[in-house]
C-alpha positions as CSV (number, residue, x, y, z in Angstrom):
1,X,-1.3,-6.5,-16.2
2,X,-2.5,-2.9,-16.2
3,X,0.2,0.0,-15.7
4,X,-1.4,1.0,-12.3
5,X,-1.6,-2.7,-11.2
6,X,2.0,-3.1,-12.2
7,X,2.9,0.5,-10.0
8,X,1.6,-1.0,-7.2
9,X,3.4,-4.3,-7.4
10,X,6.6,-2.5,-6.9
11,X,4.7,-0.1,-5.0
12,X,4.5,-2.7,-1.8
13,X,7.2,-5.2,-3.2
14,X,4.3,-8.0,-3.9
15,X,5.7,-9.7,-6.7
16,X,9.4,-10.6,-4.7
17,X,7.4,-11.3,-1.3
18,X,5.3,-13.9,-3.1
19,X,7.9,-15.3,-5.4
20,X,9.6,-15.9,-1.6
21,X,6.1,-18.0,-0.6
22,X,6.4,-19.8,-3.5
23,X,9.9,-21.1,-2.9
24,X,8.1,-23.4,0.3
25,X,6.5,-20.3,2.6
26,X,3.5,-21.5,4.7
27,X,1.3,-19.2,6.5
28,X,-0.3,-20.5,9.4
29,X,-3.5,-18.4,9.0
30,X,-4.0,-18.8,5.3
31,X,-5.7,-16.1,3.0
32,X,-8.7,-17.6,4.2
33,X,-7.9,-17.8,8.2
34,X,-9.1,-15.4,11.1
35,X,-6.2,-13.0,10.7
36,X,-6.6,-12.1,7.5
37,X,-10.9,-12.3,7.9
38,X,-10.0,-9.2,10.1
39,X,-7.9,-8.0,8.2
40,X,-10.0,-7.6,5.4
41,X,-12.8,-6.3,7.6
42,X,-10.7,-3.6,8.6
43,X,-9.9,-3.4,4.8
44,X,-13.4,-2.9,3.8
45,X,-14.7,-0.8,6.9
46,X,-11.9,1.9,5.7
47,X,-12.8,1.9,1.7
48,X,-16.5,2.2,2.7
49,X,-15.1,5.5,5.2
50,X,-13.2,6.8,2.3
51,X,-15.3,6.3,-0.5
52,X,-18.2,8.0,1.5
53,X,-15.8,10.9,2.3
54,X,-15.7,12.3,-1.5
55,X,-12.4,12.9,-1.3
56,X,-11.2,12.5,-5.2
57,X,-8.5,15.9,-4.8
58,X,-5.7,15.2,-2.9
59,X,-1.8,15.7,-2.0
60,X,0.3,13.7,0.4
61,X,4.1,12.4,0.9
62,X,4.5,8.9,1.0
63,X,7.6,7.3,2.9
64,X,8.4,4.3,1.4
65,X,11.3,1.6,3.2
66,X,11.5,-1.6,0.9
67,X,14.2,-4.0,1.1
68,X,16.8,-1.4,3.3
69,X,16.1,1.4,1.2
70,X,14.2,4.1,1.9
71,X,12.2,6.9,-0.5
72,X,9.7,10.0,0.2
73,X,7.6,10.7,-2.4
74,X,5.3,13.8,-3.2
75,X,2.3,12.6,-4.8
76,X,-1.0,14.9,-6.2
77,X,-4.2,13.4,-7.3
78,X,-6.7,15.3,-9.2
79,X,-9.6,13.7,-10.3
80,X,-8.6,10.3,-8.8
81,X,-5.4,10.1,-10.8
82,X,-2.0,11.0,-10.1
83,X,-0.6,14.0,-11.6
84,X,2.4,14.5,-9.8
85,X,4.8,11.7,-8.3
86,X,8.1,12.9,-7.4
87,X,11.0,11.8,-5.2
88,X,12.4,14.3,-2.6
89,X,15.9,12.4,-2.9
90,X,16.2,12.7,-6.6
91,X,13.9,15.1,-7.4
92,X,13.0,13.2,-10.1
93,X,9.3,11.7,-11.5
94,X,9.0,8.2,-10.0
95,X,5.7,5.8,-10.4
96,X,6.1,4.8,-6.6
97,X,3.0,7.3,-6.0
98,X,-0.7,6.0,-6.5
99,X,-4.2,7.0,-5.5
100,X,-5.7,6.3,-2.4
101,X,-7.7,3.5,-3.8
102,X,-5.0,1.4,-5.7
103,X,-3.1,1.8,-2.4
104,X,-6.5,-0.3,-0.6
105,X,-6.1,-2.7,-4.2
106,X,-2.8,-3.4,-3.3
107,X,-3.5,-3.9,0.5
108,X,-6.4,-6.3,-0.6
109,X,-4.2,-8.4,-3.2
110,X,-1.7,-8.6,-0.4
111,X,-3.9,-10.0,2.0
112,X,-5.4,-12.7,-0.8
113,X,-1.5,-13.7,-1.3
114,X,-1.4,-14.8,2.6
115,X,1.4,-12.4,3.1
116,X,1.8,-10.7,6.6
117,X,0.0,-7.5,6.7
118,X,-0.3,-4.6,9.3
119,X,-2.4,-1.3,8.1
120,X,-3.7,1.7,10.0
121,X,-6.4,3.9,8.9
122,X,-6.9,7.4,9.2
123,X,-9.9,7.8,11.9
124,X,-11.7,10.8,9.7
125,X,-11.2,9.4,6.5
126,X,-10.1,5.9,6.3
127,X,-7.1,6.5,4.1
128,X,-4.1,3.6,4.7
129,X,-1.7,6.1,7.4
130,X,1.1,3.3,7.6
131,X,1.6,-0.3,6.6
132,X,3.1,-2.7,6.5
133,X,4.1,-6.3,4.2
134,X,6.2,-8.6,5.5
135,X,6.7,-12.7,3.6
136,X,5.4,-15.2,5.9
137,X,8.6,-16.5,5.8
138,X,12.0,-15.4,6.8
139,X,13.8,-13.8,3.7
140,X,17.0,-11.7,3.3
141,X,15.1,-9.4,1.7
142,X,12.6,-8.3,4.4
143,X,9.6,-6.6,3.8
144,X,7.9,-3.4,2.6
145,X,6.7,-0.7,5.0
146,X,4.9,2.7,3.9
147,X,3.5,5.4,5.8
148,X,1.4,8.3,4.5
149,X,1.8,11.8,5.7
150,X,1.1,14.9,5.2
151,X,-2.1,14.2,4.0
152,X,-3.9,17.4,2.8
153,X,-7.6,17.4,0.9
154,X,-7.6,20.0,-2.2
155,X,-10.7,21.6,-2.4
């Protein structure tokens, strides 16, 4: 597993959420049902808007609540990769940033796992504004939600 692929894993808390549909979780709609056919539409409409944009320099905060806990991250891409990724809490350097278009990987791998997924995209651009993962079962662990803000393209 790629470093990036990994980052997003714990990015949107895939790897616990499906180790909790492994342990007997059904979805009704199934990675192949009409929830998550529109779902991935939606999915595909937005990387076709944001890939069409150009956009490849970029800054934005990314407000992360996963299991009860919540983090704001400053992220900066140049080039398409992430220069800067730093918690406003700590202040430290934390790998919970990612480009724009790992963020639509981990939204597509997340709708192939038949998890529970709710995503707005930005109207101009397409970018992922807020999301959310939830397990299609109950779990005392919850979900994953994200919003981006602050979005700001670099010239």
């Amino acid at each position: 597993m790629n470093l990036i692929h990994h980052r997003l894993l714990g990015v949107l808390a895939l790897t616990s959420l499906t180790a909790a549909l492994a342990c007997g979780g059904s979805n009704a709609t199934g990675p192949g049902g009409d929830q998550s056919a529109a779902q991935r539409n939606a999915l595909t409409q937005a990387e076709s808007q944001w890939t069409a944009a150009g956009i490849h320099d970029y800054n934005y905060d990314f407000v992360r609540n996963q299991f009860g806990q919540h983090d704001s991250v400053q992220v900066q891409v140049r080039t398409d990769q992430v220069t800067l990724s730093k918690s406003y809490l700590t202040g430290q350097a934390t790998a919970i940033g990612t480009a724009i278009p790992d963020l639509f990987s981990a939204i597509d791998d997340a709708i192939s796992a038949g998890l529970t997924v709710g995503v707005t995209y930005d109207p101009q651009f397409g970018y992922p504004t807020h999301g959310s993962i939830n397990p299609t079962v109950s779990t005392p662990a919850g979900g994953t939600s994200w919003t981006v803000v602050n979005f700001t393209r670099v010239p």
